[in-house]
Steps between C-alpha positions, in 0.01 A plus 500: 500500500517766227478242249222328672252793485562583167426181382237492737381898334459354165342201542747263435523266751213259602703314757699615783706228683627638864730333702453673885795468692530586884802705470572868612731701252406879597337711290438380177254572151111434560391270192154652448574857624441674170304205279141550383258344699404115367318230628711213586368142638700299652518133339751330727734491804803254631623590797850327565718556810719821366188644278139551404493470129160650363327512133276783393297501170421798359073545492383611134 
């Protein structure tokens, strides 16, 4: 998630692939806790029987 928002800080990522799983771990690391704000739209999303897999393009 750390790496994530970097990336996501300086602008190098356009695309963000996300695979949602229902599955409870406990407390874990938000992914956009500390990441700039950026507008996102989403471009696509499967949803299969163990996860939702969503795609996000970043808006310019």
């Amino acid at each position: 998630a750390d790496l994530i928002g970097q990336a996501t800080d300086e602008g190098l990522l356009d695309e963000l692939r996300l695979h949602l799983a229902p599955l409870l771990l406990g407390a874990g690391t938000r992914l956009f806790a500390h990441a700039r704000p950026r507008q996102w739209e989403p471009v696509e999303t499967h949803f299969s029987p163990l996860a939702t897999h969503l795609t996000y393009r970043a808006i310019t």
